[in-house]
C-alpha positions as CSV (number, residue, x, y, z in Angstrom):
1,X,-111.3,-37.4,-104.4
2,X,-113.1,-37.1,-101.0
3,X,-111.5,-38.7,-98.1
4,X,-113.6,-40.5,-95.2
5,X,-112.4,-40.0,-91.9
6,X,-113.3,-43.3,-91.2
7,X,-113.0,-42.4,-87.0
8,X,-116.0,-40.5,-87.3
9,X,-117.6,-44.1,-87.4
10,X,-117.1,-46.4,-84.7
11,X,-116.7,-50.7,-84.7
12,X,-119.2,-51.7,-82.9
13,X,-118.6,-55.5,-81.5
14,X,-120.1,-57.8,-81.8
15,X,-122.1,-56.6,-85.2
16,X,-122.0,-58.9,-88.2
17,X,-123.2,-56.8,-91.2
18,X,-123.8,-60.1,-93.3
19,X,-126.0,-61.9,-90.7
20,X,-127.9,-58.7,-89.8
21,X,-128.3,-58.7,-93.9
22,X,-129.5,-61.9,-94.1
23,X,-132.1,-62.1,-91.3
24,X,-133.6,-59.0,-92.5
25,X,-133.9,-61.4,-96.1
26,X,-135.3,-63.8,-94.2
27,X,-137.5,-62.0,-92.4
28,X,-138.8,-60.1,-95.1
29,X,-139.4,-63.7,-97.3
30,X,-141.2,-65.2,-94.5
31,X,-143.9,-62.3,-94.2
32,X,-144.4,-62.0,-98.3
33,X,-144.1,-65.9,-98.5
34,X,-147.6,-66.9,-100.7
35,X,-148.3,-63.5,-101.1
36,X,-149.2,-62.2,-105.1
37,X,-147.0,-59.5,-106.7
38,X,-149.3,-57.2,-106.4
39,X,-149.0,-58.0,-102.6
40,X,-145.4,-57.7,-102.4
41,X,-145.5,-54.4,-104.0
42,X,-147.8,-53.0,-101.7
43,X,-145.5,-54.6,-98.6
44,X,-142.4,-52.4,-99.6
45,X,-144.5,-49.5,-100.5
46,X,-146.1,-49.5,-97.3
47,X,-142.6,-50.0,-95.7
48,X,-141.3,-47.7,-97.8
49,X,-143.8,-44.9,-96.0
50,X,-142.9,-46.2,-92.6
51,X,-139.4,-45.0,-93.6
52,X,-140.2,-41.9,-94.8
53,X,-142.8,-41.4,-91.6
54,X,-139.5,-42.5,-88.9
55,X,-137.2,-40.4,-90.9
56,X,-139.4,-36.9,-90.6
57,X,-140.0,-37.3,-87.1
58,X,-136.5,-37.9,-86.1
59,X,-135.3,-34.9,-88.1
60,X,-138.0,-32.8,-86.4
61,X,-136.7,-34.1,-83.6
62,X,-133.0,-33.5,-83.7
63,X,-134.4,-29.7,-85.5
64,X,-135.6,-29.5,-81.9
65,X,-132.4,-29.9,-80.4
């Protein structure tokens, strides 16, 4: 069994996992609010390819470091 050296990973104050959870909920069901399936498909997917854009560009960029 792997053990997590759980210093590695700072508290950070002040953060409340939950309520950053459920604002991102809430964000997310006020822009798809009276939208189709299809719609809300084509949201995450979309999102989904902002993630994977952000995530090659900062690995390029820590590559660079």
């Amino acid at each position: 069994m792997t053990k997590i050296d759980w210093s590695k990973y700072p508290i950070i104050p002040g953060y409340d996992p939950v309520q950053c959870k459920r604002e991102a909920h809430a964000r997310i069901r006020k822009e798809t609010e009276g939208m189709t399936d299809a719609e809300v498909r084509e949201y995450y997917r979309c999102g989904a390819e902002r993630f994977d854009e952000d995530m090659k560009r900062r690995r390029a960029e820590l590559a660079k470091k």
